[in-house]
C-alpha positions in Angstrom: 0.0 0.0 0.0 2.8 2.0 0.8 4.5 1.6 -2.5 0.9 2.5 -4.2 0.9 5.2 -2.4 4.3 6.9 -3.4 3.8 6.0 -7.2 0.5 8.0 -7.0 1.8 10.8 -5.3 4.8 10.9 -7.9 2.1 10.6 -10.5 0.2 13.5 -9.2 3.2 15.7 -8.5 3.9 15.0 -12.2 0.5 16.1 -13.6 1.0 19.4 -11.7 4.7 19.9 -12.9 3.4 20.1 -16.4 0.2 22.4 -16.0 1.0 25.9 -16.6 0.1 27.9 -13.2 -2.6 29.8 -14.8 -4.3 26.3 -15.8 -3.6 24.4 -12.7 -5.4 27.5 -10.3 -8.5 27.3 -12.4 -8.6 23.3 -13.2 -6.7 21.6 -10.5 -6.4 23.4 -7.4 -10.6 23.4 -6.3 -9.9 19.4 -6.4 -7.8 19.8 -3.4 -9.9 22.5 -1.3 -7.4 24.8 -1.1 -7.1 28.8 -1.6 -4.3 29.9 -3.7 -3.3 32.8 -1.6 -2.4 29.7 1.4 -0.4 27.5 -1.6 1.5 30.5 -2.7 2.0 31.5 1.1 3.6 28.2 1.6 5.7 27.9 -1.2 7.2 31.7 -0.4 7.8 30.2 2.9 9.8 27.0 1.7 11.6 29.7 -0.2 11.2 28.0 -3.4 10.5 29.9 -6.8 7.0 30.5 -7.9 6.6 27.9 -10.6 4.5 24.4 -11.0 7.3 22.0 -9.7 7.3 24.3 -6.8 3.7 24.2 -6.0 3.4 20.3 -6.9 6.3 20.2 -4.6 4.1 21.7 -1.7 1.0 20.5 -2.4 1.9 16.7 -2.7 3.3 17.3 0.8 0.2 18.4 2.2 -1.5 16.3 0.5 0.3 12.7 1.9 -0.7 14.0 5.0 -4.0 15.2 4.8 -5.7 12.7 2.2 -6.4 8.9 1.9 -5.0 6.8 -0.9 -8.3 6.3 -2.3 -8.9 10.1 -2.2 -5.6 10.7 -4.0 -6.0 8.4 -6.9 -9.6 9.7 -7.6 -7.8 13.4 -7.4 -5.0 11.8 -9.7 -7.2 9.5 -12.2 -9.0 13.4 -12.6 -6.1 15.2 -13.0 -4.7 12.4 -15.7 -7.7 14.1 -18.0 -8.1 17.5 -16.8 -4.1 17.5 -18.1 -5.1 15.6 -21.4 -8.3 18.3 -22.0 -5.9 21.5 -21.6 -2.8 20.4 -23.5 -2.0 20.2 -27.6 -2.7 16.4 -28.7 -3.8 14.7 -31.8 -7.2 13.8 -32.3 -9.3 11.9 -34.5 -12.7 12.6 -35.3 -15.7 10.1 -35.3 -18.9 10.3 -36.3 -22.2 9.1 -34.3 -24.5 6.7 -36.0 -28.0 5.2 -34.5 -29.2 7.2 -31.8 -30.8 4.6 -29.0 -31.8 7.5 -26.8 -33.9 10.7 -26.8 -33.6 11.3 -23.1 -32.1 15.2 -21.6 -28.4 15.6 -22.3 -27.7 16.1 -18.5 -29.3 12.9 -18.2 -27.0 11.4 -20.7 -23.5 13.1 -19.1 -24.4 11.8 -15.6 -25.0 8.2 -17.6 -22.0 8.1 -19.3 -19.4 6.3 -17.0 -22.0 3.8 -15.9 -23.0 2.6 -19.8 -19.5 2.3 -20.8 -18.2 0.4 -17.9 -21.1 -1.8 -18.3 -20.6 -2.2 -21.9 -16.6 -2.8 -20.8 -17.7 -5.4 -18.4 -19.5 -7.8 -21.2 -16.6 -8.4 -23.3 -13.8 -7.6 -20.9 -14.5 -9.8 -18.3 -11.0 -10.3 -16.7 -10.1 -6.8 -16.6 -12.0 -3.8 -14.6 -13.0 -1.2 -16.6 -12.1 2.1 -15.1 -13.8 5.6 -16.5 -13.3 9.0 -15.3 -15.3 12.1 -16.8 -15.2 15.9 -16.7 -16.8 18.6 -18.1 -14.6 21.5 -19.5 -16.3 24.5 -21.4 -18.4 22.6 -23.6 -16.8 19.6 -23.8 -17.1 16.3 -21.9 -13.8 15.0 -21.9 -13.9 11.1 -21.1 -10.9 8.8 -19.8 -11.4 4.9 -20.2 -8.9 2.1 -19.3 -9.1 -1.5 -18.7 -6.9 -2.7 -15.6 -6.1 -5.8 -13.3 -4.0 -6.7 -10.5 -1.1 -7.6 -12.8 -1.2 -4.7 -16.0 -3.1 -2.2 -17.1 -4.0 -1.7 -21.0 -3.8 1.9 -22.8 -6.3 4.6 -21.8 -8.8 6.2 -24.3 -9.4 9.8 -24.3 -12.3 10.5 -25.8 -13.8 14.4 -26.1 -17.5 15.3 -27.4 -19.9 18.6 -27.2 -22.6 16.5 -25.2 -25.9 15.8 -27.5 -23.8 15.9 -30.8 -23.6 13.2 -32.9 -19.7 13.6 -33.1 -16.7 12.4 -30.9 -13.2 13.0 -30.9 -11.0 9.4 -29.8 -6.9 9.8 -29.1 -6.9 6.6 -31.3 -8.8 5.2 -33.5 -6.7 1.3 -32.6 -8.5 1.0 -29.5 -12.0 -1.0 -31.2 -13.1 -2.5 -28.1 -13.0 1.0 -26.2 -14.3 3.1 -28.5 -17.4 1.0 -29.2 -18.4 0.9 -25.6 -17.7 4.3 -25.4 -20.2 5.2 -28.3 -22.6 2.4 -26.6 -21.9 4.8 -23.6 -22.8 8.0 -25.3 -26.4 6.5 -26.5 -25.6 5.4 -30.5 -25.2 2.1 -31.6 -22.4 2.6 -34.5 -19.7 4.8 -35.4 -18.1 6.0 -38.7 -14.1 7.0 -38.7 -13.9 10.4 -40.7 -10.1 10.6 -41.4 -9.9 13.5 -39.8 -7.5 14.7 -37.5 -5.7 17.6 -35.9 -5.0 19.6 -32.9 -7.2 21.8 -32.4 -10.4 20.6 -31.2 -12.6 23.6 -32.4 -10.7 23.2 -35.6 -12.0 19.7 -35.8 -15.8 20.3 -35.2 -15.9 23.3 -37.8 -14.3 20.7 -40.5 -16.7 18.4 -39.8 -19.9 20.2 -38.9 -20.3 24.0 -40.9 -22.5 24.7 -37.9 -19.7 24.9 -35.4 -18.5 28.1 -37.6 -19.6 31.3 -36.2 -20.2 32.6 -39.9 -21.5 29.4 -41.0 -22.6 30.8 -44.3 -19.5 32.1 -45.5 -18.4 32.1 -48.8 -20.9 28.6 -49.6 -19.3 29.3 -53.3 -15.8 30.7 -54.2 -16.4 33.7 -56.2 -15.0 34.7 -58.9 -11.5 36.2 -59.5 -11.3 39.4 -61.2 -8.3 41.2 -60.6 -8.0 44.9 -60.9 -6.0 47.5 -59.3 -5.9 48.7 -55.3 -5.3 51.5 -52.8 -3.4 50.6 -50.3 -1.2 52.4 -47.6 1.7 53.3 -50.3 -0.4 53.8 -53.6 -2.2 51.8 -56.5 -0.9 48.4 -56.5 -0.9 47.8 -60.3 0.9 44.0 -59.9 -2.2 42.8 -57.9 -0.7 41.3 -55.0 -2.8 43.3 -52.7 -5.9 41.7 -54.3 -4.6 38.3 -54.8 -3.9 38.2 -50.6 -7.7 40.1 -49.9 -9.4 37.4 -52.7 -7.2 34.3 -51.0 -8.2 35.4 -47.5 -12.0 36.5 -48.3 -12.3 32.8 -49.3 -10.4 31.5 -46.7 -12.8 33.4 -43.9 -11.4 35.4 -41.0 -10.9 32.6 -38.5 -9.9 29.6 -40.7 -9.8 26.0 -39.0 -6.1 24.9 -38.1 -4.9 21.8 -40.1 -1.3 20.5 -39.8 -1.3 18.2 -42.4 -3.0 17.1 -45.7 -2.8 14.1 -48.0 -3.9 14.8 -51.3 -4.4 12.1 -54.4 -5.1 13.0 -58.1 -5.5 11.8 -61.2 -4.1 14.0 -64.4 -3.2 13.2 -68.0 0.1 13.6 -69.4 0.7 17.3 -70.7 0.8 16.1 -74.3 -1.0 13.1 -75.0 0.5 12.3 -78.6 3.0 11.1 -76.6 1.5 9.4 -74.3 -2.0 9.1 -73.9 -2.1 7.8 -69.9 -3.0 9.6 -66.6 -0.6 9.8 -64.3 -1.1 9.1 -60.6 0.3 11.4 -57.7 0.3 11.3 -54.2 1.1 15.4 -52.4 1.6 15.1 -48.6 1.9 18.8 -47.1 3.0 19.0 -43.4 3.1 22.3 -41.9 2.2 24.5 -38.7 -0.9 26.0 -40.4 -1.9 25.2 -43.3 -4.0 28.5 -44.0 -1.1 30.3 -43.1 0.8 28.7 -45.6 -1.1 29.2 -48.3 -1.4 32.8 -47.5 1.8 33.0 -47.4 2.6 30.9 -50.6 0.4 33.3 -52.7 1.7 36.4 -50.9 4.8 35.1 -52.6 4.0 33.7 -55.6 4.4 30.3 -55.3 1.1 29.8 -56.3 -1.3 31.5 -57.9 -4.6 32.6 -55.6 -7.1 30.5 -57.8 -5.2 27.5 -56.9 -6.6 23.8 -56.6 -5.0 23.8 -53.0 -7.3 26.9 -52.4 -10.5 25.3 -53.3 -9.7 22.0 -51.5 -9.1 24.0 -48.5 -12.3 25.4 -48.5 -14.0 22.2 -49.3 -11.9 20.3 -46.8 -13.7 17.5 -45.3 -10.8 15.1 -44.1 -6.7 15.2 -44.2 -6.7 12.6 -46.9 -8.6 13.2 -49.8 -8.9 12.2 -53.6 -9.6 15.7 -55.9 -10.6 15.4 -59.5 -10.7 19.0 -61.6 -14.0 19.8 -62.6 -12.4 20.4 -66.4 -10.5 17.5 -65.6 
């Protein structure tokens, strides 16, 4: 017990280390029924400097004293996913399929962990499912694992906007999880969207135009007609100016944030008396932001602002995608 005891302390001192200060006061500390302005008193007083492996530090100490086991690794298994909801991780989307339920959505959230570790408990019989939820914003963020005496398997991380038919998984391996979770969530099926990222908002506005605050923007590219502009140092006659306002009118003022993007085409050889075949190619782009990029690529010149890689961008649906010209 002893030993259990030390490895969750370590664990929870951990957790803390890595939350930012600002994050851990507003999603950590209330666990522990504690006022900053005491924690900050006590880490001035062990004259340490004001940073999270300072205040883990503290707060683990008071903690071994004041708390049971059991108490600490409910405060830990919570922590585990309040750290996974407020850091940068890649998700995959999933879609809903089969509602089985049309009962309140609070009814649903408080339903959750109960459905799934039953669900868990029919096929998994020799392992104990273990679920932990909590509500962040507006997103449930879900932690499942299956664990015995002797190992414990990988842990699903699962975040949804309760009463949408959409979930985002931390891997879309984990079969057995992520069906019990949907079973868990009240739908009987689920579709993988090959769509991932980052950014959770991103995500949902990909796959839903409804998550966009300007959900009607720009439903059709329109079209390019270049002519001259004022801007701050003249008439730009080479127009750059409008090539960067048409590329970022299309765009949209808060574009989704994709890293990555996987694009297959089909096109014929550039002069088919020689050889009358299409040719098959495969682009992978990698980046930080992928709208920035492309800004910045037609700022520049690389490409022109009625680009193929503009449309799909506007269209996009999924990081991997097959794209056929319309003239094509």
């Amino acid at each position: 017990m002893q030993g259990v005891s030390k490895n969750k302390l370590s664990e929870l001192q951990m957790i803390i280390t890595r939350m930012p200060l600002e994050v851990f006061c507003v999603t950590a500390l209330p666990e522990f029924g504690v006022r900053w302005k005491e924690l900050s008193k006590a880490v001035r007083n062990a004259r340490l400097p004001m940073q999270p492996a300072s205040v883990a530090r503290v707060l683990c100490r008071h903690v071994s004293k004041a708390l049971t086991i059991d108490e600490i690794e409910d405060i830990v298994a919570r922590l585990r996913l309040k750290l996974v909801a407020t850091q940068p991780r890649m998700w995959h989307v999933i879609r809903l399929w089969e509602k089985t339920t049309e009962e309140p959505v609070t009814v649903t959230m408080r339903a959750v962990p109960g459905r799934i570790t039953q669900a868990l408990r029919k096929s998994k019989k020799t392992m104990r499912p273990e679920v932990q939820t909590v509500l962040l914003g507006d997103m449930l963020y879900l932690s499942i694992q299956l664990v015995s005496e002797h190992r414990s398997g990988s842990a699903l991380y699962v975040a949804t906007p309760p009463g949408e038919p959409v979930a985002l998984v931390s891997s879309v391996n984990t079969v057995g999880l992520i069906k019990a979770t949907v079973e868990g969530l009240g739908y009987k099926s689920y579709e993988i969207a090959d769509l991932h990222g980052r950014d959770i908002q991103s995500l949902l506005r990909i796959n839903d135009r409804a998550w966009n605050a300007n959900a009607d923007h720009l439903a059709e590219i329109p079209e390019y007609a270049p002519t001259p502009v004022i801007t701050d140092t003249g008439i730009d006659y080479t127009y750059k100016a409008y090539d960067e306002n048409y590329v970022e009118n299309i765009l949209g003022p808060n574009p989704p944030k994709i890293t990555d993007l996987t694009i297959k085409t089909s096109k014929s050889f550039f002069d088919r008396s020689r050889l009358d075949k299409n040719i098959n190619m495969t682009i992978q782009i990698k980046t930080e932001d992928l709208a920035k990029s492309l800004k910045s690529w037609v700022s520049k010149g690389a490409i022109a602002p009625t680009s193929d890689l503009i449309k799909i961008f506007h269209e996009l649906k999924s990081n991997k995608i097959s794209y056929t010209r319309d003239d094509d």
